[in-house]
N, C-alpha and C positions, 0 to 999 in steps of 0.2 A: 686859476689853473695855468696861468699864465697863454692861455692861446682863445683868440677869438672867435665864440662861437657864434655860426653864420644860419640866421634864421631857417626853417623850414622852407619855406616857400618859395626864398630865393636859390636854395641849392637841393632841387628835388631828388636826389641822387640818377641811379641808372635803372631804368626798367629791363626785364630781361629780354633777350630776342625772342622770337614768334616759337611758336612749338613747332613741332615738323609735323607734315601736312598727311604722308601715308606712313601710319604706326599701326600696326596689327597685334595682337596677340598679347599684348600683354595688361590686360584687363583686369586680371585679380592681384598681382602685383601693384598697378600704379591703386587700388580700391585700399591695400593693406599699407603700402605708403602714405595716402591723405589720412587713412584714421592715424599714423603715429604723428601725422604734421598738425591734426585738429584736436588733436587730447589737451585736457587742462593745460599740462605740463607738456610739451612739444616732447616728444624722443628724439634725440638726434639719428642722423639715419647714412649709413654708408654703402654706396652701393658700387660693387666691387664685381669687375670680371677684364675678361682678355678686349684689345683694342677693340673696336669697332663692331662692340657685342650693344650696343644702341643704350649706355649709362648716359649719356647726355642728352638722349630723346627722353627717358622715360624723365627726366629731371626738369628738363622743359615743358611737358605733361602734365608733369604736376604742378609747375607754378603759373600756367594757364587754366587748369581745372578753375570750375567755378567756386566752386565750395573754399579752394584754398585763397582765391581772388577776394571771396568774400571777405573771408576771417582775414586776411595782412593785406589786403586793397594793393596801396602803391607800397608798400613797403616789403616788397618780390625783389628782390636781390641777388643776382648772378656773374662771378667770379670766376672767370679763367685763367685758371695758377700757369700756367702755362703757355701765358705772354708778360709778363715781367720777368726780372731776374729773384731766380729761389734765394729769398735775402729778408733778414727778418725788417727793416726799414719798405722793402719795396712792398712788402705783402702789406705793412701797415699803413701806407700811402695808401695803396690800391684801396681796400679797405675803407679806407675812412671815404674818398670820392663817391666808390658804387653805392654807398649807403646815404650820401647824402650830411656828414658830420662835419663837415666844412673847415676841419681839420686838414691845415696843409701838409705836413710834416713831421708826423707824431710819435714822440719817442719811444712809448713802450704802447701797450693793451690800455692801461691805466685812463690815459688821456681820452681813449673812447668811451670809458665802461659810463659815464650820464646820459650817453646818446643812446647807447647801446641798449641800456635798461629801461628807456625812457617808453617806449613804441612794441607790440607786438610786430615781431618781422620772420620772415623763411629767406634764408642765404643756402645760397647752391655755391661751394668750393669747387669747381669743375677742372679736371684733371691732376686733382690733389697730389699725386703722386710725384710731381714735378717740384713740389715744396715740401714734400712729408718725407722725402727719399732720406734714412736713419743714416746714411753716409756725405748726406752733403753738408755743405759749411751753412753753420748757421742753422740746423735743422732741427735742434733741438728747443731753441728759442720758438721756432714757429709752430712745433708739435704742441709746445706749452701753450701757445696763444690760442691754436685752433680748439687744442684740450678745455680752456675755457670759455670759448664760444660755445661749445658741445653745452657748458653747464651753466649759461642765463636760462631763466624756466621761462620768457617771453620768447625766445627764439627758439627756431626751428632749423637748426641745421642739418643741411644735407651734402655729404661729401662722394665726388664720385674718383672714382680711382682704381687705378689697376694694382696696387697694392692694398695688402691688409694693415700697412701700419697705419692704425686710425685711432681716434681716443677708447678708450676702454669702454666707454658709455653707451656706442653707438650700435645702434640696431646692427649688424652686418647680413646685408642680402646681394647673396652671390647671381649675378643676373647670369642668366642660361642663355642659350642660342635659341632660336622662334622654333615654334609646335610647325607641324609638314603646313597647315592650314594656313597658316599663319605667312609663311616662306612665299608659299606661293598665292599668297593674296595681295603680296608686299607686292613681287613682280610684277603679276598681271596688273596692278594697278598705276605702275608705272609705263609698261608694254601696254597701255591702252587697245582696245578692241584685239585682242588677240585669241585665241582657241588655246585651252591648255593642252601642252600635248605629252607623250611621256619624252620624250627630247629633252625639255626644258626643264621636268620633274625630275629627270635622272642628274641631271648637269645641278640642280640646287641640290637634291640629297648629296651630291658630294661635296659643295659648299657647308654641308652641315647644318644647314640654313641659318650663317651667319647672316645677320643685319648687313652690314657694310660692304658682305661680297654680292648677297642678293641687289643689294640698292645699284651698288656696280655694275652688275650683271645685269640689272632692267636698264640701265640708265644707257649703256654703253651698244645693248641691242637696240633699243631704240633711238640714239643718235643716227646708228649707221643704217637704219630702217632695214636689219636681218630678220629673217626667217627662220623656223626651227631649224633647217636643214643647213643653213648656216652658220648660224651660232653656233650647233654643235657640231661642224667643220675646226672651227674658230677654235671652241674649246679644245679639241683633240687633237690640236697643233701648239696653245699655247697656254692651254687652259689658265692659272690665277694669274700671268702676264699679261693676259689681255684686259684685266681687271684696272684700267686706267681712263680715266677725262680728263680733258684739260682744267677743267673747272672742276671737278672735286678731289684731284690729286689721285694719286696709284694706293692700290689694298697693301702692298709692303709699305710704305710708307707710314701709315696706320697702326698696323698690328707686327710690325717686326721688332727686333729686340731694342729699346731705347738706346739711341746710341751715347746720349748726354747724360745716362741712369750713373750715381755715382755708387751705386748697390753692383747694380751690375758691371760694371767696369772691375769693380774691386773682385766680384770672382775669378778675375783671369785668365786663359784662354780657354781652360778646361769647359767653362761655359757654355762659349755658341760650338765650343767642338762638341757636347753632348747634345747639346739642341741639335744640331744635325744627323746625329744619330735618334734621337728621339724621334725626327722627321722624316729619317728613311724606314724606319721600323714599323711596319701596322698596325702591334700591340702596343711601338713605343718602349719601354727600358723598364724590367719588372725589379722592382723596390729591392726583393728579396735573393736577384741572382746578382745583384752590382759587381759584389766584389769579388766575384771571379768571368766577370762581364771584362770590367776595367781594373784587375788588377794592380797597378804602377797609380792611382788615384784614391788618395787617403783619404781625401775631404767628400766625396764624390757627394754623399747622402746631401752633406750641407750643400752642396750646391744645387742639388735637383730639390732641397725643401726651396731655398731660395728664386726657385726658376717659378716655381710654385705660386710661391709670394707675389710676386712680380706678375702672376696669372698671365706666363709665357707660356706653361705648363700647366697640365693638372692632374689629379688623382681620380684613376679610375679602376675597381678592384686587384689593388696591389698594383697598376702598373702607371706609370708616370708618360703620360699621353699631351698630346697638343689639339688644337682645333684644326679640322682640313684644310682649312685655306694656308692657317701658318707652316703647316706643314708641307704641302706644296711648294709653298716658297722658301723655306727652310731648306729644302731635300738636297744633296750636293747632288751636282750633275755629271759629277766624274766619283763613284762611289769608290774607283782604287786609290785617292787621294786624298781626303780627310784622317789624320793617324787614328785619331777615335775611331771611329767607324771601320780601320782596319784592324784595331785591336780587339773589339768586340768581335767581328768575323773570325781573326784568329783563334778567340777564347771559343766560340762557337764550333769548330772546327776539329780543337781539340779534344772536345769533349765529345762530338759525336767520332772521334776514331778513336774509343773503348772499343773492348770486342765483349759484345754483346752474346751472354748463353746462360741460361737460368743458376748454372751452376757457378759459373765465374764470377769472383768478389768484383763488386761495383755494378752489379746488374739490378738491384735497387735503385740504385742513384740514376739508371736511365731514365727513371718517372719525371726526368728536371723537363722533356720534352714534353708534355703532357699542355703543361704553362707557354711553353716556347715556340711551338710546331710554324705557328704562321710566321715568325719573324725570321725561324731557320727557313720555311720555304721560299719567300721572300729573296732571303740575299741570296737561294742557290739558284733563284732562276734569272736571279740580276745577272751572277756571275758567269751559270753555263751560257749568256751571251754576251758577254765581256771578256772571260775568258775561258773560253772553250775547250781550247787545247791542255790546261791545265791537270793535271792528274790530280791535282792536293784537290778541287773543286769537285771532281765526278766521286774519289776515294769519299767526301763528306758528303755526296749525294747516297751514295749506299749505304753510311752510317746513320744516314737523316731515316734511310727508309726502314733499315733493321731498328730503328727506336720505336718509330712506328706502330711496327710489325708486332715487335713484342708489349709498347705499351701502350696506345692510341694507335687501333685501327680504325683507318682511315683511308682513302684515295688521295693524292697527290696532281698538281695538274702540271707534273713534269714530263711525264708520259711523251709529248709529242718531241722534244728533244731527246728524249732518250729513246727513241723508235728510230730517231731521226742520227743519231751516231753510224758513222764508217763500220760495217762490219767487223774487219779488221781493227776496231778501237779498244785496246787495252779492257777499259771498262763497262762495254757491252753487254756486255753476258752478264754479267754481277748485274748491273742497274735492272737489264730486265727479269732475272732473277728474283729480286728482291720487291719489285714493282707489281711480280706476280705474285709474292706473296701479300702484298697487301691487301689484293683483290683477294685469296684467301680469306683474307681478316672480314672483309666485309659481303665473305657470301656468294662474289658471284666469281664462279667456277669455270664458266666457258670462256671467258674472256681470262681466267691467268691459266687456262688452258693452253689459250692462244697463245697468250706471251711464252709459255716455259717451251712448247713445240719450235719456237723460235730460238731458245737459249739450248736446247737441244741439239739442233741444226748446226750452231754455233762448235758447241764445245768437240761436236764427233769431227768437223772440219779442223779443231785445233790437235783434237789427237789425247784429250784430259782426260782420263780413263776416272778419275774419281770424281771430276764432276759431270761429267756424263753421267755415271750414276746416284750423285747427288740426283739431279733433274731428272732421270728417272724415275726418283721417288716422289717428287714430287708431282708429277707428269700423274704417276699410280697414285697418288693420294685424289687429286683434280678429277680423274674419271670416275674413282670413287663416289666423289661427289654427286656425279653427274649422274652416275648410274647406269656408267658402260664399264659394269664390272669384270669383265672376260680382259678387253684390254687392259685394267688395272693391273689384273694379277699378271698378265704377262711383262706387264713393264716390269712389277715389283719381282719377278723373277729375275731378269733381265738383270737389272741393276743390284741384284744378289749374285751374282755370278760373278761379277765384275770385283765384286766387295769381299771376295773370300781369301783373294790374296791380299787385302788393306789393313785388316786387322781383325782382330774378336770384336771388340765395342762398337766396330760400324757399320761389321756384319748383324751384331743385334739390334742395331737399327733397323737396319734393312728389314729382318725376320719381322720386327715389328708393325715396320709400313705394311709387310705381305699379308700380316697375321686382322690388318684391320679393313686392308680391302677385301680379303674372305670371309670377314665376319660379313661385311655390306652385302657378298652375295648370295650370303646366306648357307658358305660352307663352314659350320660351328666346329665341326669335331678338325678340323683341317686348323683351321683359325684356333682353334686350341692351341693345338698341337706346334704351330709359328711360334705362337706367342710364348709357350713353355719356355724352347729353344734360345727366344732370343731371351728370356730370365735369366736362364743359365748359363750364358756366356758372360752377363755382367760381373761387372767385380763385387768384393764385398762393400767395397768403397767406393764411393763416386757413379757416376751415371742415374743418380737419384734421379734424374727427368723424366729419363727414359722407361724407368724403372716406376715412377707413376704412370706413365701413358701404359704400362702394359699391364698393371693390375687393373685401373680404370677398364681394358677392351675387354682383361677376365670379368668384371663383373656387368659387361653387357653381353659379354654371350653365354655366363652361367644367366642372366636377367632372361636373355631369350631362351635358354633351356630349363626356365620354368625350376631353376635350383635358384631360390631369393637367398636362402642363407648362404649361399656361397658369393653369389653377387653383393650382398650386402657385406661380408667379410673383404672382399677384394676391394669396394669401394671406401672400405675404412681404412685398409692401408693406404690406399690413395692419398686419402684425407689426409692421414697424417703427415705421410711425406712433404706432399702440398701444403699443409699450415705451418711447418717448421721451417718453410721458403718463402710463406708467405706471394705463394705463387698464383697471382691472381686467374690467368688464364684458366691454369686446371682447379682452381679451384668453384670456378664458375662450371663448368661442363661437367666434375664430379656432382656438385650438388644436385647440378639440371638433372643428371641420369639418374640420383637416388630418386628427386622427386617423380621420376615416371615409373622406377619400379614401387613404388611407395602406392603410385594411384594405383598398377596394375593388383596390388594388394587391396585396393579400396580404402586403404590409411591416409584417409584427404587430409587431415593433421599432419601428420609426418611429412607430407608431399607439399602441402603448402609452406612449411618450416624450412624445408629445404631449397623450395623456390625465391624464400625472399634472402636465405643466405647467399645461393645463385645472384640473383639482382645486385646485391653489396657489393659480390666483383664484379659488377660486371662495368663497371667504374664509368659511367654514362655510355662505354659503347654500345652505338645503332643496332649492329647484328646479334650483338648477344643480347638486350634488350629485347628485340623483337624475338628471338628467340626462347627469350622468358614468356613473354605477353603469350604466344603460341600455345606454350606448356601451360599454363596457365589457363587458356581457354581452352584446350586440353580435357585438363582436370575436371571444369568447374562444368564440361559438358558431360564428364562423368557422372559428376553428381546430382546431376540434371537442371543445374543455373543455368537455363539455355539463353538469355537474355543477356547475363554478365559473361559468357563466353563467347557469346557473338561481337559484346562492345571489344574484347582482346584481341579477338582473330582480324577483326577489320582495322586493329592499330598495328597489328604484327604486320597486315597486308601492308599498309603503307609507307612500312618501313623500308617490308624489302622490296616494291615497287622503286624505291627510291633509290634502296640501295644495287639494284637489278640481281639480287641474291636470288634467283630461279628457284632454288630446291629450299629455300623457305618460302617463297611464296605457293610453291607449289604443296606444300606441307600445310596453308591455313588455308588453302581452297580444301583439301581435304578436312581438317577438321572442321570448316562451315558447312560443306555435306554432312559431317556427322550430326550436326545440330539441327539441319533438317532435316533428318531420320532419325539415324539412333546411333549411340558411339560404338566404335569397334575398338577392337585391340589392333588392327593395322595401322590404326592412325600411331601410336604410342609405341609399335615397333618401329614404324617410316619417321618418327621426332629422331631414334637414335643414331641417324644418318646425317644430322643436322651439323654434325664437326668432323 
């Protein structure tokens, strides 16, 4: 063979280092690793995740296990590609040494393969990724070597690495972050004698209970002998920077993007400018809005699979996320300054100044919010303290909350900045405006009571005679709610008077808001008689909105005047309207209210039919769910399921417990009196107040 081979005994190769001493949680893992190291035929095995996710503990694990010590004795073998140079010569140096082949210098694979085959043996590649990288020199020479190490049936290789490129053969097990148990077993067993406390439990769930920031974080608190109450000082000043020892080096240095990666380098700059955005984003960058995220970026896709690859990144339902620590340190600390990040803000911005109305083209396309909510609230509240003064930033706070409003209602915790604006600020009045319709959205009435009494205030000091009367109606819809129906009608008077020199169409709004806070108080022939009004000032064309909400209020007050066929007529116009807009809102509250004239008929078929068409729209929102759940125990206490409508009403309670929606909860305390008595028809008139 031309090279001298140097007995066993005198060149025992290298034993691996010690296993590491606190490993928690990963128990079934390293148990499904040794059965593919002790089978006949060894499977080769790759195990693959982000820096400092513990692949070279569980790896050390296992070639300390007994079973595996049994079966390859001294022939445990452990290799870290990531102190030589990535070079097909230097890996087969290495190589030939750790194993003991007594091979100084050896030209190819070849020269090894009698040693190789000669001995059951387990090799650990550790940080593979440093020689398998598909863009370095030389890398495809060493894929092929490795690729045949993978296929002696005596070995057992096991490759650990932060990329996927590995031979085809190999098991691939993507190692996870530690179970909560687990997290905080690692700690406390490092913080010797310690109390758990939630301090310390909140500071690791936001670590995600990485391995290496947990290990960090015990190691570094108990150097400095901290206390919970300092550590999480510590944290809230410097949180993942304080993640350093002198002895095991800082968590960026670990888990930050390889700066000698020749994969990564070749994406150029577009790279770590997405990982930055990927890192200020809480959802992270959803797959599917890229490219009107980052429009001017062609390749974008291949570059987030690649970041991927690289398990800088990962996938997590459509959206391409990081791990908390990297993301902390990832995050720019100046977010006006990375172009990415301001380009996505831009895109973001534009699209929430659509002007949103059910009838305006591109009022479908608002649902992109739906996916998006937390990353737009995120940057608006980066920004309303960054830049405050900014019009373009408060103008896309209104737009964030009319998306909202119309497609995910929901609360916002922008609230205390926008309470908190100059009176006299430009966009005052709009934010809380629209702030108050959320709370609309979710129910509770006294509180966007409060707010609109506020934008009221505002607008009659401005002198805006049309949105005074906007807020007027809304103001009359709110006490509606409430069930201080005398002031409703007077506001909805109020802001009719105002609106008869504005036009026809917005007088028949107005007629409308009138025509449904008199139905609430129970004046039907009045509340007719609005609602006609405002029909006939519509045009033939257009106002279709409006023009469902006012057949919908005719078939709840022919419902409450005991004429079902006319109520059932007016609610099918409804219907239709609504289905040909595909208008989810009304089409949730049409079907709710057939389903209660349905029960009042005793057609618990039709009424159940109706209810779960209701649920479809009601597109996971809390209010109108609990709102179903209510109607539903409703029903089912009609029928006398007193058992299945008790479990409904006490889901419906804690929704709107949650949601502080008063007049639903006050709506399932009444239907649980009916179940411990006997059902009324009040309960089923008091649901149709419920929007």
């Amino acid at each position: 063979m031309g090279h001298c081979l140097i007995s066993e005994s005198s060149i025992p190769g290298e034993l691996p280092p010690p296993p590491p001493r606190d490993f928690f949680g990963r128990d079934e893992l390293i148990e499904k690793i040794v059965g593919l190291a002790l089978a006949e035929n060894p499977t080769p095995i790759a195990l693959i995740g982000a820096g400092g996710i513990g692949k070279t503990s569980i790896a050390l694990t296992i070639l300390h296990d007994s079973r595996v010590e049994q079966r390859f004795g001294d022939n445990r073998r452990f290799i870290r590609c990531d102190q030589f140079h990535p070079s097909p010569s230097h890996f087969l140096r290495r190589l030939s040494k750790v194993i003991g082949a007594g091979i100084e210098n050896p030209e190819d694979l070849a020269a090894l393969r009698p040693f190789l085959s000669s001995k059951d043996m387990i090799i650990v590649l550790d940080n593979a990724e440093s020689i398998l990288d598909p863009q370095g020199t030389g890398s495809q020479d060493i894929h092929d070597m490795v690729e045949e190490l993978s296929r002696f049936r005596n070995i057992c290789l096991c490759i650990t690495s932060r990329n996927f490129m590995v031979p085809p053969d190999c098991e691939v097990l993507e190692i996870p972050t530690l179970s909560i148990e687990a997290g905080r077993d690692t700690f406390y067993r490092i913080c010797k004698h310690r109390e758990q406390t939630d301090l310390v439990n909140d500071i690791l769930e936001q670590l995600d209970f990485h391995p290496l920031s947990v290990t960090l974080l015990a190691t570094v608190t108990q150097y400095n002998r901290w206390d919970a109450n300092r550590l999480a000082k510590e944290w809230g000043g410097r949180r993942t920077g304080m993640l350093h020892t002198r002895h095991k080096g800082s968590l960026a240095a670990t888990i930050g993007p390889p700066p000698d990666s020749p994969t990564f380098q070749e994406l150029g700059p577009n790279a770590r400018g997405l990982l930055e955005v990927i890192a200020f984003f809480p959802q992270g960058v959803k797959e599917d809005n890229f490219d009107w995220l980052f429009p001017t970026i062609s390749d974008g896709i291949n570059i987030l699979d690649t970041l991927c690859t690289l398990s800088l990144t990962y996938q997590s339902d459509g959206y391409i996320t990081m791990l908390a620590p990297l993301r902390d340190h990832l995050c720019p600390k100046d977010p006006t300054s990375p172009p990415l990040l301001c380009m996505a803000k831009e895109s973001y911005f534009t699209r929430l100044s659509v002007i949103l109305y059910p009838e305006k083209p591109g009022f479908g396309g608002g649902q992109w919010i739906r996916s998006e909510d937390a990353n737009v609230e995120h940057l608006l509240d980066v920004f309303t303290t960054i830049n405050a003064d900014s019009d373009d930033v408060w103008d896309a706070c209104v737009g964030f909350m009319k998306h909202l409003h119309w497609h995910k209602g929901r609360l916002v915790m922008l609230r205390p900045k926008i309470e908190g604006l100059p009176d006299d600020h430009r966009s005052k009045p709009e934010c809380l405006l629209w702030l108050a319709q959320l709370f609309s959205s979710v129910g509770n009435h006294a509180e966007r009571k409060q707010l609109l009494t506020q934008v009221l205030k505002l607008q009659r000091e401005r002198g805006d005679d049309h949105q005074v009367a906007l807020t007027l109606g809304h103001l009359s819809d709110a006490n509606r709610q409430i069930g201080l129906f005398e002031e409703g009608i007077l506001q909805a008077k109020e802001a009719l008077e105002i609106y008869k020199h504005l036009g026809d169409t917005v007088e028949a709004e107005c007629l409308g808001n009138l025509a449904t806070v008199l139905f609430a108080g129970g004046q039907l022939d009045a509340a007719e008689e609005a609602a006609s009004r405002a029909i006939s000032l519509l045009p033939e064309k257009g106002e279709q909105y409006l023009a469902c909400q006012c057949h919908r209020l005719f078939g709840d007050i022919y419902g409450s005047k005991d004429n079902t066929e006319k109520a059932a007529h007016h609610y099918e116009v409804a219907l239709g309207i609504a289905s040909s807009f595909n208008w989810h809102d009304q089409l949730f509250w049409i079907h709710f209210r057939s389903a209660l004239l349905s029960s009042k008929q005793d057609s618990f078929d039709d009424a159940g039919a109706h209810l779960e068409c209701a649920k479809s729209h009601a597109l996971g929102d809390p209010f109108r769910l609990g709102t179903a759940a209510v109607s539903q125990a409703l029903i089912w206490c009609q029928q006398g399921r007193l058992e299945d409508a008790k479990f409904e009403a006490l889901r419906a309670v804690d929704i709107a417990e949650k949601l502080g929606a008063a007049q639903l909860l006050e709506m399932c305390r009444r239907v649980l009196e009916d179940i411990d008595s006997s059902c009324s028809e009040q309960s089923t008139e008091s649901a149709l107040q419920l929007q």
